[in-house]
C-alpha positions in Angstrom: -1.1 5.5 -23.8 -1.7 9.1 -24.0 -1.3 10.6 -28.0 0.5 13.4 -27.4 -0.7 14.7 -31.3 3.0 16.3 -31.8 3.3 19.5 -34.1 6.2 18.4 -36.1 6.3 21.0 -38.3 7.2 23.3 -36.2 10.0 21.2 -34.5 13.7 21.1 -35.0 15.2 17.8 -35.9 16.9 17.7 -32.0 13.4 18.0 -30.8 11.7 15.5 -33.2 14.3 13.1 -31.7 13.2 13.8 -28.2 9.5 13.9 -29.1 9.7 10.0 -30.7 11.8 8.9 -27.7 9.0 10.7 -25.4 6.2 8.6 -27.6 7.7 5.5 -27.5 9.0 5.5 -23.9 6.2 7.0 -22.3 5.9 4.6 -19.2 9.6 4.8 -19.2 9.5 8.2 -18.6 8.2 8.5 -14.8 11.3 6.4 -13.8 14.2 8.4 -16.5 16.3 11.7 -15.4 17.0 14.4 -18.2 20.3 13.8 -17.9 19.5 9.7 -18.7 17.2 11.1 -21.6 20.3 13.0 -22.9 22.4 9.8 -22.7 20.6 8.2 -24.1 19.5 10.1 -27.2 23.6 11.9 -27.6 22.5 15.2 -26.8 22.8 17.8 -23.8 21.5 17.8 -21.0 20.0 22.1 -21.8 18.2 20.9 -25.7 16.1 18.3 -23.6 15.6 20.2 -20.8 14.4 23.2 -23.2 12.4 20.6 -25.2 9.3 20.8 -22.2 9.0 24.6 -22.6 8.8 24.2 -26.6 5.9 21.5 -26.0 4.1 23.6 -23.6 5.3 22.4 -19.8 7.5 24.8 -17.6 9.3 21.5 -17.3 9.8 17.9 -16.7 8.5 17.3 -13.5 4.9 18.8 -14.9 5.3 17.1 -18.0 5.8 13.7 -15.8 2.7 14.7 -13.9 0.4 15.5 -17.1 1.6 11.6 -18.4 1.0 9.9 -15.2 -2.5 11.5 -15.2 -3.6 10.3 -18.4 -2.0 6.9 -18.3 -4.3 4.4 -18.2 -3.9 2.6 -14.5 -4.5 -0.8 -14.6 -3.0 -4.5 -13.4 -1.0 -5.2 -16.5 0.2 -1.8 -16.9 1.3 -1.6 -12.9 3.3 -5.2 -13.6 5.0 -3.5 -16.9 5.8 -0.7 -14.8 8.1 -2.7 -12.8 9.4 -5.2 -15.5 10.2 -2.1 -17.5 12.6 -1.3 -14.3 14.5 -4.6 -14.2 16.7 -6.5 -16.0 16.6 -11.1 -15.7 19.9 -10.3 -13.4 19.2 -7.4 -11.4 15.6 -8.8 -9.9 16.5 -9.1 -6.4 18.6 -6.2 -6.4 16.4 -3.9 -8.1 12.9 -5.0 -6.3 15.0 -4.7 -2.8 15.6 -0.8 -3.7 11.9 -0.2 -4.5 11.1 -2.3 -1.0 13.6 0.6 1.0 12.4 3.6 -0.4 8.9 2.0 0.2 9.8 1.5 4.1 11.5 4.7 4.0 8.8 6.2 2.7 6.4 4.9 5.3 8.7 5.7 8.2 8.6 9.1 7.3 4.8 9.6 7.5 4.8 7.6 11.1 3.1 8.6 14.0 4.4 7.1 16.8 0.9 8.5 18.6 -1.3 7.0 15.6 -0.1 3.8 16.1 0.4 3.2 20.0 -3.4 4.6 19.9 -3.5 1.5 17.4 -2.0 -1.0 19.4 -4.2 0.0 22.5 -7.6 -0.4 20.7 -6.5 -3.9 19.1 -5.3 -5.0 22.9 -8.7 -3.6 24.6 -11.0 -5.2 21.8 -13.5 -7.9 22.8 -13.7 -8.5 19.2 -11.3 -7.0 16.1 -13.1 -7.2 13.1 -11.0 -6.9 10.2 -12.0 -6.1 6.7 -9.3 -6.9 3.9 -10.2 -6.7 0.1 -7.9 -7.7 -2.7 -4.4 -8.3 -1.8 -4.8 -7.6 1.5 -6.6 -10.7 2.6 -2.7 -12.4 3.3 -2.3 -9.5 5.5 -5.6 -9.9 7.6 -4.5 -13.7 7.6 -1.2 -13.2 9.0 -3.2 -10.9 11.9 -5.5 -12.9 12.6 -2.9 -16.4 13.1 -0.2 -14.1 15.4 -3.3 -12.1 17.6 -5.0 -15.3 17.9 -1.7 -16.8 19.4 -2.3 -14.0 21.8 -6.0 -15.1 22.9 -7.5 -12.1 21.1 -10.7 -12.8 19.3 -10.6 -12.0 15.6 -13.4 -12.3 13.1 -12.5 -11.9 9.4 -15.5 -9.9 7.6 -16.8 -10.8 4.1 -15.6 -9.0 1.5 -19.1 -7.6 0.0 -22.9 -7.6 0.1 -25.4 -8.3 2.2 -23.1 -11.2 3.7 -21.5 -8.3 5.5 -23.9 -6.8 7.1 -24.3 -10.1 9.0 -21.4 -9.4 11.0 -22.5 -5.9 11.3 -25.2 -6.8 13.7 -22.7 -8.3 16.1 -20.5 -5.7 16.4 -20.2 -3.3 19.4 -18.6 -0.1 21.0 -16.2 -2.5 22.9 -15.2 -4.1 19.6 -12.1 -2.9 17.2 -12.4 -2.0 13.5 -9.4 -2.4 11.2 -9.7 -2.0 7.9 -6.7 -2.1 4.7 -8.1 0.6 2.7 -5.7 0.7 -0.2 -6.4 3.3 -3.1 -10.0 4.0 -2.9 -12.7 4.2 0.0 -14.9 1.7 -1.7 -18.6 1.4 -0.8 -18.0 -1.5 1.6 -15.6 0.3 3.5 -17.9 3.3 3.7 -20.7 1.7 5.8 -18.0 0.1 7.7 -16.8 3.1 9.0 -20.8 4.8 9.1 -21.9 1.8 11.3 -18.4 2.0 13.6 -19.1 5.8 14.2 -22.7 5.2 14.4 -22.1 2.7 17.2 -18.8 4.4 18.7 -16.6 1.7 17.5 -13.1 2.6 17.2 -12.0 2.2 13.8 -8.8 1.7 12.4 -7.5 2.1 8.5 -4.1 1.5 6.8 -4.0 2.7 4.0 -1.4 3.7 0.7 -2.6 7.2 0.7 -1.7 10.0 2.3 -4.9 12.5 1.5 -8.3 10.8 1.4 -11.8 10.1 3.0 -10.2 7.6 5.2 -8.7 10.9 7.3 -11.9 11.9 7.9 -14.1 9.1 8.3 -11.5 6.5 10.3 -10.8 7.3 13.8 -7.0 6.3 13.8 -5.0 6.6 10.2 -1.8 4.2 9.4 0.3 4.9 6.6 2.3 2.3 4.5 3.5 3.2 1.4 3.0 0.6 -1.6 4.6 2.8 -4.6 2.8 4.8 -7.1 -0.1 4.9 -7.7 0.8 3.7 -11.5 3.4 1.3 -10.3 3.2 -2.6 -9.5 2.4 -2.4 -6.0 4.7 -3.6 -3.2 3.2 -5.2 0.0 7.2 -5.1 1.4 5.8 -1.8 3.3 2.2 -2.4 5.0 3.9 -6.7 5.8 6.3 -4.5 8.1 3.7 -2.5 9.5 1.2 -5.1 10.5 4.4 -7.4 11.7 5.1 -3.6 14.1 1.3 -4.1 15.2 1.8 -7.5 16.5 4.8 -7.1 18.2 3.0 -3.8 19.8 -0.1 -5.8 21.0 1.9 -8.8 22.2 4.0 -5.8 24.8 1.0 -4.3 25.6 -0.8 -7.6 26.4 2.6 -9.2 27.5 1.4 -11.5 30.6 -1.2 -13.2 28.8 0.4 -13.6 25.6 3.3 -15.3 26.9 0.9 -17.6 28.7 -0.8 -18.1 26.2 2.5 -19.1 23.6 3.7 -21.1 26.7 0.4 -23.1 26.9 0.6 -23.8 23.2 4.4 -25.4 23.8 3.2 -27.7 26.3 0.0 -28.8 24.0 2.8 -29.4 21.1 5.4 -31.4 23.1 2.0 -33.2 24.9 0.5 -33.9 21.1 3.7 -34.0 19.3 3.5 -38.4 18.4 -0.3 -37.5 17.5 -0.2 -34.6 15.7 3.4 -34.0 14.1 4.2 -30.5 13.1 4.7 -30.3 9.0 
């Protein structure tokens, strides 16, 4: 929690006010208006909005932006971030609003031409190779049970070391890269995409950010928004864009996937006495 070291003596009582509210609620503060500040301290809306000029910002938004810098980002601070936003009755109804602006958010930064171009390396593949650190392994999961479905071959990569360059050596130009790059381009995901250019594999990334190496270095970018950076981060977002990439590869393969879900009907209903569905 950033110390803001506050020059009380030079402060008027209206400002102290606002200056303990500010150190006490400084999470708080990335979600709050002025005009909720004012409420919530009894005074106008003009003494707090005049209180960011007397501590040395031009205003709130770049006092916002100096706090979210210097707050420190981790796990237990992303999971406070949203339990400071809800309430024990308003769960449901509060998390659904930070799942639509995230979808929102994403549809805004879609490329229609990113992700056909997508859908069309994923269908062509002989092999998609799919790389899914941290919370993203339920993702690659859920990929690799539907494309399978389809008869698309799908190998799940390790997540670090030398174990990964094992599938490295198997990998060729006719193969697909897709990698969830969430945050940071870490050193895995780096040789990834050196050995995919290096061998004129096309590589995919979705990713949370908007501006990073991945735009560079990744041949086709997907954007899914999980929240702030800061903020307990929502999968809501990139579920609905690998569930979009499915449905795209099942159309653009659409003969042989249906085959291939009809075959597996006729295995159930053959096998259904000898292996019952759960």
């Amino acid at each position: 929690m950033p110390d803001m070291k506050w020059n009380v003596e030079n402060m008027t009582p209206h400002q102290k006010t606002i200056a303990d509210f500010v150190q006490k609620h400084m999470r708080d503060l990335l979600y709050l208006t002025e005009t909720e500040i004012a409420q919530q301290l009894s005074l106008s809306n003009a003494t707090v909005s005049r209180f960011w000029k007397s501590i040395g910002f031009e205003n709130f938004k770049l006092f916002k932006e100096y706090v979210k810098d210097r707050l420190e980002i981790s796990p237990a601070n992303k999971l406070e971030s949203i339990l400071n936003q809800v309430s024990a009755g308003s769960i449901q109804s509060e998390m659904l609003q930070v799942s639509q602006h995230n979808l929102e958010e994403t549809l805004v930064h879609f490329s229609t031409e990113d992700f056909q171009q997508a859908v069309d390396a994923l269908s062509c593949a002989k092999t998609i190779y799919i790389y899914s650190p941290g919370p993203s392994e339920g993702l690659a999961h859920l990929l690799k049970f539907r494309l399978s479905r389809f008869g698309n071959v799908i190998h799940l990569l390790a997540k670090s070391g030398h174990e990964l360059l094992e599938s490295l050596v198997h990998m060729t130009e006719h193969d697909t890269l897709l990698i969830f790059g969430f945050v940071h381009l870490h050193p895995e995901t780096r040789v990834l995409l050196d050995h995919a250019k290096t061998i004129s594999c096309t590589s995919i990334v979705l990713t949370d950010r908007l501006v990073s190496d991945f735009n560079t270095e990744a041949d086709i970018v997907l954007y899914a928004s999980r929240g702030e950076l800061w903020e307990f981060h929502s999968m809501v977002a990139p579920t609905f864009l690998v569930e979009n990439i499915i449905i795209g590869v099942g159309m653009k393969q659409k003969e042989t996937t249906l085959q291939k879900l009809e075959t597996l009907n006729r295995l159930r209903k053959m096998y259904k006495n000898d292996l019952p569905r759960d």
